[in-house]
C-alpha positions as CSV (number, residue, x, y, z in Angstrom):
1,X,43.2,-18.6,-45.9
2,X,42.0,-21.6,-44.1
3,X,38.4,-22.2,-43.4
4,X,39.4,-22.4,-39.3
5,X,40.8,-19.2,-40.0
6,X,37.5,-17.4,-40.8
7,X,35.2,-19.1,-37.6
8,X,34.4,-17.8,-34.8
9,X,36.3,-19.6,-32.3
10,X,32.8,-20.6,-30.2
11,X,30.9,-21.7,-33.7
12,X,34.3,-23.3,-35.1
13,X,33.0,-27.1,-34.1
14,X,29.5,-26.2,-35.4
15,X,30.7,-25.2,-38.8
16,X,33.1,-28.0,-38.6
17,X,30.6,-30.6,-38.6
18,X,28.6,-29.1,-41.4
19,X,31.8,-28.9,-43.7
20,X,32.9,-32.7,-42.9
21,X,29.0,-33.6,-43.6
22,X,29.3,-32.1,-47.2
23,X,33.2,-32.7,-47.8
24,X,32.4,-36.7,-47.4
25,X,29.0,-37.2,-48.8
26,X,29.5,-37.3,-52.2
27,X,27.9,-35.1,-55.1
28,X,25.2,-32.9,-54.4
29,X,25.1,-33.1,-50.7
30,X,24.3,-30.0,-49.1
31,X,24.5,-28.2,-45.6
32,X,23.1,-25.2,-43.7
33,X,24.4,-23.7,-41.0
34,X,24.9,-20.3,-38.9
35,X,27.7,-18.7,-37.4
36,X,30.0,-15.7,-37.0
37,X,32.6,-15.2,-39.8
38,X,35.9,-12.7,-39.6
39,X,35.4,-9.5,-42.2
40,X,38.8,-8.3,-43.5
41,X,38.4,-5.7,-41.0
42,X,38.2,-8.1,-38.4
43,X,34.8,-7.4,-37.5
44,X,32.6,-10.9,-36.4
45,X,29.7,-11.0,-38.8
46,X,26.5,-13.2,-38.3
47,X,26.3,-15.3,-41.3
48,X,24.2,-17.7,-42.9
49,X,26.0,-20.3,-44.8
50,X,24.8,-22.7,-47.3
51,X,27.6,-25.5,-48.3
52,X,27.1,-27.2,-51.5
53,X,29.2,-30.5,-52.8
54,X,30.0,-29.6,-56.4
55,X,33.0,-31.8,-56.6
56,X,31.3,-34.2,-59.3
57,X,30.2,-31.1,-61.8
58,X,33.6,-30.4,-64.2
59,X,32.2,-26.9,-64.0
60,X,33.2,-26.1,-60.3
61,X,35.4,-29.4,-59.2
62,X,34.5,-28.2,-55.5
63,X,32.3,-27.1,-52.7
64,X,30.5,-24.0,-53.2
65,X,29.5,-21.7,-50.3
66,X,27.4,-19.3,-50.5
67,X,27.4,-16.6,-47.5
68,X,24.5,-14.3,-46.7
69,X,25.2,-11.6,-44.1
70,X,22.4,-11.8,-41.2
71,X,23.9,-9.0,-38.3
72,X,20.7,-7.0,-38.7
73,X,18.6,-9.6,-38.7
74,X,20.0,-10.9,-35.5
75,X,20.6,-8.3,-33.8
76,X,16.6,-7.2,-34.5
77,X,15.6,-10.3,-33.0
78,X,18.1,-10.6,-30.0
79,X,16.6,-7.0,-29.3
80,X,12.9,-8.9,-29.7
81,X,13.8,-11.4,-27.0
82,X,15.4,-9.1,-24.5
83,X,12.3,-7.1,-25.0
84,X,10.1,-10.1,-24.2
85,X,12.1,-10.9,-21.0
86,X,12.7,-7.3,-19.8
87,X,10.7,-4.5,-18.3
88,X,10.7,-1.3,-21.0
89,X,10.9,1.1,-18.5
90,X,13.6,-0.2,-15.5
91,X,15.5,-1.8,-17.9
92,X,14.9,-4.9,-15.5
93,X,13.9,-8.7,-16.4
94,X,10.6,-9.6,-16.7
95,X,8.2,-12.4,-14.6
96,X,9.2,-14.4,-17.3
97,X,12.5,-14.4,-17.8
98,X,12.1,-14.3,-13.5
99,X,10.4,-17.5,-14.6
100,X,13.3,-18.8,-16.7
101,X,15.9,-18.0,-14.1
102,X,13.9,-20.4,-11.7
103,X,13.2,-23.1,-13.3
104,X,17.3,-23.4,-13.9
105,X,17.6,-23.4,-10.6
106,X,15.1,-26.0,-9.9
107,X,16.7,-28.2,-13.2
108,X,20.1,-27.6,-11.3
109,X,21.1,-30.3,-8.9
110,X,21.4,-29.1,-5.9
111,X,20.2,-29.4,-2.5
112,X,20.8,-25.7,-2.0
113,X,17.9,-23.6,-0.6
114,X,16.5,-20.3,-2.6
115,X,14.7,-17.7,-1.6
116,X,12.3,-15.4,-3.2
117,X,11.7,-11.2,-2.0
118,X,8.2,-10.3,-3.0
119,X,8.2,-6.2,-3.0
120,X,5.0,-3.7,-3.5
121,X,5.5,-0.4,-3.0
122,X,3.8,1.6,-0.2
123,X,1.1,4.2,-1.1
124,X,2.6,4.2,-4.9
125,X,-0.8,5.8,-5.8
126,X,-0.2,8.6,-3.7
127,X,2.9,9.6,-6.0
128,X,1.1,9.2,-9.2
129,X,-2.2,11.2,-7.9
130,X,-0.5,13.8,-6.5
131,X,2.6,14.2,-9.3
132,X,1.7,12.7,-12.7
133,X,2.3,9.5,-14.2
134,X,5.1,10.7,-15.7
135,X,7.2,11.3,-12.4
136,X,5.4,7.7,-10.6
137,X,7.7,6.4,-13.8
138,X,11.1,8.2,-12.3
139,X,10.2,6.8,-8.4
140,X,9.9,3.4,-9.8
141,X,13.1,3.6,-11.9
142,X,14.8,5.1,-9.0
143,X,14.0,2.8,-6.6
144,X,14.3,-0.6,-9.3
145,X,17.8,0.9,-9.1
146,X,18.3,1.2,-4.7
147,X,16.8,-2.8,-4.7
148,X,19.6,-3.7,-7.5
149,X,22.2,-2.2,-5.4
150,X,21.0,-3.9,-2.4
151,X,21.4,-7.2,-4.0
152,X,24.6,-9.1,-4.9
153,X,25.1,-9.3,-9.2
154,X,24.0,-13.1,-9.3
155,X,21.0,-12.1,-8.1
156,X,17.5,-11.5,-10.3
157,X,15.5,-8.2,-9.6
158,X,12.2,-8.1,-12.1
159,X,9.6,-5.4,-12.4
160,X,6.5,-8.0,-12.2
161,X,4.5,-5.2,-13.3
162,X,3.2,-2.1,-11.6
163,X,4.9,-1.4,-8.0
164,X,5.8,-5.0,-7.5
165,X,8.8,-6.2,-8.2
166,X,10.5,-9.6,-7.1
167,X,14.0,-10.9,-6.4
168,X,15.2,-14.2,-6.6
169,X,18.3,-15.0,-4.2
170,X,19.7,-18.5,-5.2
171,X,21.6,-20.1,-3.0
172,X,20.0,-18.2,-0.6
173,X,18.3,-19.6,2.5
174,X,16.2,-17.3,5.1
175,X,19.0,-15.9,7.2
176,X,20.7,-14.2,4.4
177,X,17.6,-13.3,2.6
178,X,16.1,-11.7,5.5
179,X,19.8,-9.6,5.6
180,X,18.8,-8.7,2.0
181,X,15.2,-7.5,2.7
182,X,16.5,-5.5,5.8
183,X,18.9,-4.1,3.2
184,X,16.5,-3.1,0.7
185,X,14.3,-1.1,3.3
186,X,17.4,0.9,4.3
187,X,18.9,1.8,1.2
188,X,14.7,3.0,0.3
189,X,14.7,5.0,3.4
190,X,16.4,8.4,1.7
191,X,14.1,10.6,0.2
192,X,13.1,11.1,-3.9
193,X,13.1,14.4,-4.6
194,X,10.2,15.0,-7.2
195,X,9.9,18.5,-9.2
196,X,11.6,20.0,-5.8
197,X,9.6,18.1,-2.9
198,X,11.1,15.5,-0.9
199,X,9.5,12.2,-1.3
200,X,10.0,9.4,0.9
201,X,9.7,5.8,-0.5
202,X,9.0,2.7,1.3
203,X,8.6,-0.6,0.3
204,X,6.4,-4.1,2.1
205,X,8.6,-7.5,1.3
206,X,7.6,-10.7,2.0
207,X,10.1,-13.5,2.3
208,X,9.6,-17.6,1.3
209,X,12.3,-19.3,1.2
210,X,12.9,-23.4,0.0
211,X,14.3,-26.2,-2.4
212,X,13.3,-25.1,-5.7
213,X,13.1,-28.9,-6.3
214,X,10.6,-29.4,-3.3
215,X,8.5,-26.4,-4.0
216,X,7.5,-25.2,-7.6
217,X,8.6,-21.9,-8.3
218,X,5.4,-20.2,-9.1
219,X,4.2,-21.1,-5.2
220,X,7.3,-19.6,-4.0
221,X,6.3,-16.6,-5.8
222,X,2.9,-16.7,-4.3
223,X,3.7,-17.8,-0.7
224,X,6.1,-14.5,-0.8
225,X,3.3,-12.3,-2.4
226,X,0.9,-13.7,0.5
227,X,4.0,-12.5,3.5
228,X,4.1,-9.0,1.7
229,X,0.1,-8.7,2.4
230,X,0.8,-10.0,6.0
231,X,4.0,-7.2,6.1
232,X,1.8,-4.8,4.4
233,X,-1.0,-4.8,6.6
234,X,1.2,-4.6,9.4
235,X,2.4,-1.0,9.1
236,X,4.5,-0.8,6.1
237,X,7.9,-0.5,5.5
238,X,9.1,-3.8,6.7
239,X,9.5,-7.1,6.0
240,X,8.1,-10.9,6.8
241,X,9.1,-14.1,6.1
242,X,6.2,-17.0,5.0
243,X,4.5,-19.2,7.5
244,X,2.0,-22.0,6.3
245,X,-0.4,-20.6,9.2
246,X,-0.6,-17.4,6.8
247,X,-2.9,-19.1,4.3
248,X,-5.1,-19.6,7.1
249,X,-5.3,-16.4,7.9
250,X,-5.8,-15.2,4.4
251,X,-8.7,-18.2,3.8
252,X,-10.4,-16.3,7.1
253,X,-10.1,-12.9,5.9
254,X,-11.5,-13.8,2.7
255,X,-14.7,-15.3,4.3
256,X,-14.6,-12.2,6.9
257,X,-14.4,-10.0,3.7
258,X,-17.5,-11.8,2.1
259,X,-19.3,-11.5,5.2
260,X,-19.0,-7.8,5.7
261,X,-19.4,-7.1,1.7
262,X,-23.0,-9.1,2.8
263,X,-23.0,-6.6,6.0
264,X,-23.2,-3.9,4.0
265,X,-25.1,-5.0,1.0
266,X,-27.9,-5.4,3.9
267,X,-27.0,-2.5,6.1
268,X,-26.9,-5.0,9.0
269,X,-23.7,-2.7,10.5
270,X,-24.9,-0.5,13.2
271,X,-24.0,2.8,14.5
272,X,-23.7,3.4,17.9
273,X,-22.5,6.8,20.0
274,X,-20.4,7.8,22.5
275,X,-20.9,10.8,24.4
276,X,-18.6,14.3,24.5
277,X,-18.4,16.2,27.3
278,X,-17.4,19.6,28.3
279,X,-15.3,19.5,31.1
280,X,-15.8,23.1,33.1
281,X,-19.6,22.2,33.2
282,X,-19.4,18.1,33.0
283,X,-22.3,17.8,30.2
284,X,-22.8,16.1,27.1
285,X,-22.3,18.5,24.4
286,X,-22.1,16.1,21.5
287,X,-21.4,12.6,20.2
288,X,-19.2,10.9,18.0
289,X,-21.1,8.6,15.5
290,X,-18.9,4.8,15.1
291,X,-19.9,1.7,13.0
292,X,-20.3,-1.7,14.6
293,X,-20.7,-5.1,13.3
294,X,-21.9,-7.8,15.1
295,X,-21.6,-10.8,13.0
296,X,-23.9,-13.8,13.1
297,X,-21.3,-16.5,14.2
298,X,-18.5,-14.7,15.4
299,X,-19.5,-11.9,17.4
300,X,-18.7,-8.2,17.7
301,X,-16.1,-7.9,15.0
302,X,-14.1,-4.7,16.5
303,X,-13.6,-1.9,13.9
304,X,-9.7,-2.0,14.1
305,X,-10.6,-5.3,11.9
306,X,-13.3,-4.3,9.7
307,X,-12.7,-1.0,9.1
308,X,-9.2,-1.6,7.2
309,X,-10.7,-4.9,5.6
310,X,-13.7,-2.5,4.4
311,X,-10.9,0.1,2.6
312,X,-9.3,-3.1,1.3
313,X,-12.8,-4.2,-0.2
314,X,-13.4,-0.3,-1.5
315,X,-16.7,-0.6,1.1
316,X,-15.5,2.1,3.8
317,X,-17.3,4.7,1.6
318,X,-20.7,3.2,1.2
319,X,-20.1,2.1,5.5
320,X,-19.4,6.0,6.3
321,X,-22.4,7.0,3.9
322,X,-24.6,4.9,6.0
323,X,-23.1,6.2,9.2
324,X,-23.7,10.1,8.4
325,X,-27.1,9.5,6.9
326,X,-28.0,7.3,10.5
327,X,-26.3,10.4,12.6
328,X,-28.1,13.1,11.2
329,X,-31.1,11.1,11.2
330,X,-30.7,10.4,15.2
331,X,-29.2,13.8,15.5
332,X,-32.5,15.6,14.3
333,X,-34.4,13.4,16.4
334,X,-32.5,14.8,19.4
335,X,-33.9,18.3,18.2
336,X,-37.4,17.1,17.9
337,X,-37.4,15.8,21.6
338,X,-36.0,19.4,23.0
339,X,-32.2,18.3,23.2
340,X,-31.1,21.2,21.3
341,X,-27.1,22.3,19.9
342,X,-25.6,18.9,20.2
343,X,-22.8,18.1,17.9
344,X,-23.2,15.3,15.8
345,X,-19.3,14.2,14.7
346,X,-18.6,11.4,12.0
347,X,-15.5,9.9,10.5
348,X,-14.8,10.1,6.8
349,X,-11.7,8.5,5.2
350,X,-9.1,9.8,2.6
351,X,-11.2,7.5,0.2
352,X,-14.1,9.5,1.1
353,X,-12.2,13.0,0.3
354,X,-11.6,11.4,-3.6
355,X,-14.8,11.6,-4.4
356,X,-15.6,14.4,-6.5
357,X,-19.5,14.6,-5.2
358,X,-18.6,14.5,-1.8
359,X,-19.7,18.0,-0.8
360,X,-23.0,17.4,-2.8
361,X,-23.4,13.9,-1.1
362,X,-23.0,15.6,3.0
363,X,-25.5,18.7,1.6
364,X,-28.0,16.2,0.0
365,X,-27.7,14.1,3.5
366,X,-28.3,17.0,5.5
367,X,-31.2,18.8,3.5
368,X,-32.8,15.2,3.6
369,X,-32.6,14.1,7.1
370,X,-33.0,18.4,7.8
371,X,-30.3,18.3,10.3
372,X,-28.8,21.3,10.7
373,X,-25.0,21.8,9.2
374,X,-23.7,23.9,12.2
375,X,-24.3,21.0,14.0
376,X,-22.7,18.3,12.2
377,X,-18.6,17.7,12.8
378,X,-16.5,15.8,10.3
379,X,-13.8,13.9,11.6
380,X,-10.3,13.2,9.6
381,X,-7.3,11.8,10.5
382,X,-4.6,13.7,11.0
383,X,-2.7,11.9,7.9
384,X,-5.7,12.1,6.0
385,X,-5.9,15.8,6.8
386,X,-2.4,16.6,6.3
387,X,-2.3,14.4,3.0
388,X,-5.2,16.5,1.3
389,X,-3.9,19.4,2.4
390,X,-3.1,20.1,-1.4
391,X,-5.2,18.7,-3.5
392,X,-8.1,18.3,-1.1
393,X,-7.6,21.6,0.2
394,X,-10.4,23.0,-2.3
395,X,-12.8,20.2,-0.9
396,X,-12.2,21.3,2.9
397,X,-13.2,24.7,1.9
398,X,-16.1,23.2,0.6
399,X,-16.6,22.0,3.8
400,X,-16.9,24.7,5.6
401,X,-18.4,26.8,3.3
402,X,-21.3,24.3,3.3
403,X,-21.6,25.3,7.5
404,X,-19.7,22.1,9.1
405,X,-17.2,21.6,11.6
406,X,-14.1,19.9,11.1
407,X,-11.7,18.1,13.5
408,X,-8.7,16.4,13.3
409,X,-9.0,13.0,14.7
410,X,-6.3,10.9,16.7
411,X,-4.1,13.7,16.7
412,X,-0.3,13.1,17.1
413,X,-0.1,9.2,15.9
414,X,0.8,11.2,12.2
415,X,3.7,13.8,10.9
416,X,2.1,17.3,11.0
417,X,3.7,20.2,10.1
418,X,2.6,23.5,12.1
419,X,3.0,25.3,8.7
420,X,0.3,23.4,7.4
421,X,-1.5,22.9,9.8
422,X,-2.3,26.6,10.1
423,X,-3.6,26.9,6.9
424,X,-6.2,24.0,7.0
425,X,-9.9,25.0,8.0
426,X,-10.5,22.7,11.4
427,X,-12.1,23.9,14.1
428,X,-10.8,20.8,16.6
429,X,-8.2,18.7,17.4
430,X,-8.4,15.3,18.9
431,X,-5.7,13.9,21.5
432,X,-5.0,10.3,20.7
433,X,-5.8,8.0,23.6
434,X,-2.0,7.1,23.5
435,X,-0.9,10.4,24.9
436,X,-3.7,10.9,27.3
437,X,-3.0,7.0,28.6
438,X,0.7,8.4,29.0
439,X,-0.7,10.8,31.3
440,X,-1.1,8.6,34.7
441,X,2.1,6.6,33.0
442,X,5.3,8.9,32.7
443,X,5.9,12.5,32.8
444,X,6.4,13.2,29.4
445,X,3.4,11.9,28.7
446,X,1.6,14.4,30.4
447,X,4.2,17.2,28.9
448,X,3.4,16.0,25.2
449,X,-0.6,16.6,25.9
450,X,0.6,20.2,27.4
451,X,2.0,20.4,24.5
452,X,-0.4,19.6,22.1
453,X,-3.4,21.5,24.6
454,X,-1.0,24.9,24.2
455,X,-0.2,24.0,20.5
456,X,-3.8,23.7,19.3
457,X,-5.0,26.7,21.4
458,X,-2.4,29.0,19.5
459,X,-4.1,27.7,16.3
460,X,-7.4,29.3,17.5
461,X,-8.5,25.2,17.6
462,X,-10.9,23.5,20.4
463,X,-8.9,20.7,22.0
464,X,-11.0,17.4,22.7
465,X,-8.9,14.6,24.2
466,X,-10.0,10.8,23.8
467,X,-9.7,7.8,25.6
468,X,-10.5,9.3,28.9
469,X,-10.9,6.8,31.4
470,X,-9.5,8.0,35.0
471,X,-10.5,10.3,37.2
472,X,-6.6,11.8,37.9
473,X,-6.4,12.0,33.4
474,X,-10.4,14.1,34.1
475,X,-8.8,16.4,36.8
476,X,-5.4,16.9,34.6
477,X,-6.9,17.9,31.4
478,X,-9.2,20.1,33.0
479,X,-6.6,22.2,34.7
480,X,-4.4,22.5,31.5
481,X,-7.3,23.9,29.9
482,X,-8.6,21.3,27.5
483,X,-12.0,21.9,26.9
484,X,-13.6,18.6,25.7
485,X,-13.1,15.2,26.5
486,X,-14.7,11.5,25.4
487,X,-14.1,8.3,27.4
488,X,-15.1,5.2,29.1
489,X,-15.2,7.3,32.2
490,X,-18.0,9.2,30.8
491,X,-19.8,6.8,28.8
492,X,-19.0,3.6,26.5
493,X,-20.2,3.6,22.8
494,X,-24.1,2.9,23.0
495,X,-27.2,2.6,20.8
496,X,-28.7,6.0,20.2
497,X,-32.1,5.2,22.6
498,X,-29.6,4.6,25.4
499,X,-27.8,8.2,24.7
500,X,-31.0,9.7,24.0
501,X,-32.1,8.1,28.0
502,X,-28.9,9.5,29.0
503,X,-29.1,13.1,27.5
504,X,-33.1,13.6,28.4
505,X,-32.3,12.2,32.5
506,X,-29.2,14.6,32.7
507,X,-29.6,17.5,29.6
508,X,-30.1,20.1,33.0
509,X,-27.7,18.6,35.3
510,X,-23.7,18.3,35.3
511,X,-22.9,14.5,34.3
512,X,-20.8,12.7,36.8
513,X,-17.8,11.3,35.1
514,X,-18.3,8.0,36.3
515,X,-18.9,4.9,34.1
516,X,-22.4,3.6,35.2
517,X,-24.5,6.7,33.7
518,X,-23.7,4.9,30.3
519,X,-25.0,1.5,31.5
């Protein structure tokens, strides 16, 4: 048989060259070299081959090859390196074979643009707090596998660790990447069904897109990770491409982040309170306790700004702590100056409802500050309140065995279910100031708050609408029944001695709902 004969085709010229180095170099010349070698079978073997000129030795009169059989070794370590550059549980590549695959693409000459998909799942802890680790594994294989078949075969999906994952598009310029990312949300968009409950995944992409020879690859990574934060924080489940202005805006909401961590380190936020009234006798009945910050160079910062930034920062807890303890504090003040059964009412957060001490925490604020439990109200989101509903439903028990209210706040902006609804322990519901806008707007505005009025009355719940700011929304609520209200047209968020001015001047008399009895 003929040495070509016994080559693998692809390591033939390899093998080639080390045999012509040792035929033609005389006595004792010797060679190395690997490469794949037919087995009688016709199974390709890896092979290390040592080549030996024995021409000159009357023993041998040739060249002596000796062969050692290396398929296990290679094979181990081919397995090593696909391990190094792939994700052990997708089965994906890794950032750094992601890594590799760019820089090729930025050695290749081309003046072809590329683009980069930077995805993080949405509320990925959710699925591992409420289901186990174990089945937060099975979501993220299932959706590695929806973003691979969103993507053409060329294309690199890695697992960067976590939730995130990236996708690199070459070729690719923003048009057709931003067709990909749309894509990718859709095919997301069916539910995960996880030990028999319907799960429904999303995903926040950002998009940067550029000449891999213009831009290094590692900032095209980051300016994509920096649009999923701006895609992220604006509601999820969507996509946005980079724009330079966005480091800006991350450079100012780091300093705005700094500032407020200062904020609170100093407890220079402050609380103020607007009033509820009770619409068949027009008088202040209660309050609802809200942060402010007024910060030193920029102003009142409002709270759809600091309050996110603050559950970013993991500070919304220690802010709603100080909150309580301040309304409690204010609210038995109210009882030492005569101004008895007025409900003090105070947002938590779903970060609030994770802590394990937080029944302890409310009791040891209200045995310290010796308001009265009956009087206080805690106020939760609808989502919040609908998302606890399973494993936080021990902790609203607690609740209300400990003598609180609880209300649902902002009612209808989330996806309630009357089924569970029912079985939660609130005592009120709160109409979103979008639906009670709607009601001077369009008619089925006004037939969703019916709704809602009719709904939460059937629930045994008190109904207290928001956002109430005109006379004709005063007169409609009333004659549908709803028994509280809060609004400009009664009285803006004020400092507690301004409220306290308020409720001593008009404790006996019906308030007027007209704006100026605030200022």
């Amino acid at each position: 048989m003929t040495f070509d004969g016994l080559v693998h085709p692809d390591d033939l010229d390899r093998a080639t060259k080390a045999w012509g180095r040792v035929a033609t170099g005389g006595g004792g010349t010797a060679s190395e070299v690997e490469a794949r070698l037919r087995r009688r079978d016709g199974e390709w073997r890896h092979v290390w081959v040592r080549l030996t000129n024995r021409a000159d030795d009357p023993a041998v009169g040739g060249i002596v090859v000796n062969v050692t059989d290396v398929t296990d070794r290679h094979e181990f370590e081919k397995k090593l390196t696909h391990q190094s550059l792939h994700d052990a549980l997708t089965g994906l590549p890794n950032r750094d074979f992601l890594r590799h695959r760019m820089e090729r693409a930025a050695a290749a000459a081309s003046d072809d643009e590329h683009s980069v998909l930077f995805l993080d799942c949405d509320d990925f802890k959710r699925v591992n707090d409420t289901f186990g680790h174990a089945a937060g594994d099975r979501y993220l294989v299932e959706v590695s596998g929806r973003v691979v078949a969103s993507v053409r075969p060329e294309d690199t999906v890695a697992r960067l660790g976590g939730d995130e994952f990236a996708i690199l598009l070459e070729s690719t310029g923003v048009e057709g990447a931003a067709i990909a990312a749309q894509r990718i949300v859709g095919a997301l968009c069916p539910p995960i069904i996880i030990e028999g409950k319907a799960v429904h995944p999303s995903a926040s992409i950002g998009l940067a897109s550029g000449r891999l020879d213009a831009v290094h690859p590692e900032t095209l990574l980051a300016d994509a990770d920096l649009a999923m934060y701006f895609a992220k924080r604006a509601g999820k489940g969507g996509y946005r491409v980079f724009a330079d202005e966005m480091r800006t805006q991350l450079v100012d909401r780091l300093e705005l982040g700094e500032d407020l961590r200062q904020a609170v380190e100093s407890a220079a936020l402050e609380v103020e309170y607007q009033p509820i009234v009770d619409l068949p006798t027009g008088r202040i009945v209660g309050a609802e306790a809200l942060a402010r910050w007024h910060h030193a160079s920029r102003g009142w910062v409002g709270p759809d700004i600091f309050i996110p930034l603050a559950e970013e920062l993991g500070l919304v807890e220690r802010i709603d702590q100080c909150v309580l303890r301040e309304a409690c504090t204010v609210g038995r003040s109210w009882i030492d100056d005569g101004l008895h059964d007025l409900r003090m009412a105070v947002n938590l957060s779903g970060r609030d409802l994770d802590q394990p001490d937080l029944v302890a925490q409310i009791a040891r604020v209200l045995h310290e500050t010796t308001f009265p439990a009956g009087l206080l109200e805690i106020e939760l989101t609808e989502g919040v309140a609908i998302n606890k509903s399973g494993g936080g439903q021990d902790i609203l028990d607690a609740l209300k065995s400990l003598g609180v209210h609880l209300s649902i706040d902002d009612f209808g902006t989330g996806y309630s279910a009357l089924s569970r609804l029912r079985s939660l322990p609130f005592d009120r519901l709160k109409v979103d100031k979008a639906f009670v806008d709607d009601i001077d707007r369009v008619h089925r505005g006004a037939m969703l708050v019916d709704t809602i009025i009719d709904m939460a009355h059937v629930l045994g719940l008190d109904v207290v609408a928001e956002g109430v700011e005109t006379t004709s929304q005063l007169d409609y609520l009333k004659e549908r029944g709803c028994q509280f209200a809060q609004g400009y047209l009664f009285g803006r968020p004020m400092a507690a001695a301004a409220l306290t001015t308020l409720l001593k001047r008009q404790r006996l008399a019906v308030l007027a709902p007209v704006g100026h009895l605030a200022s």
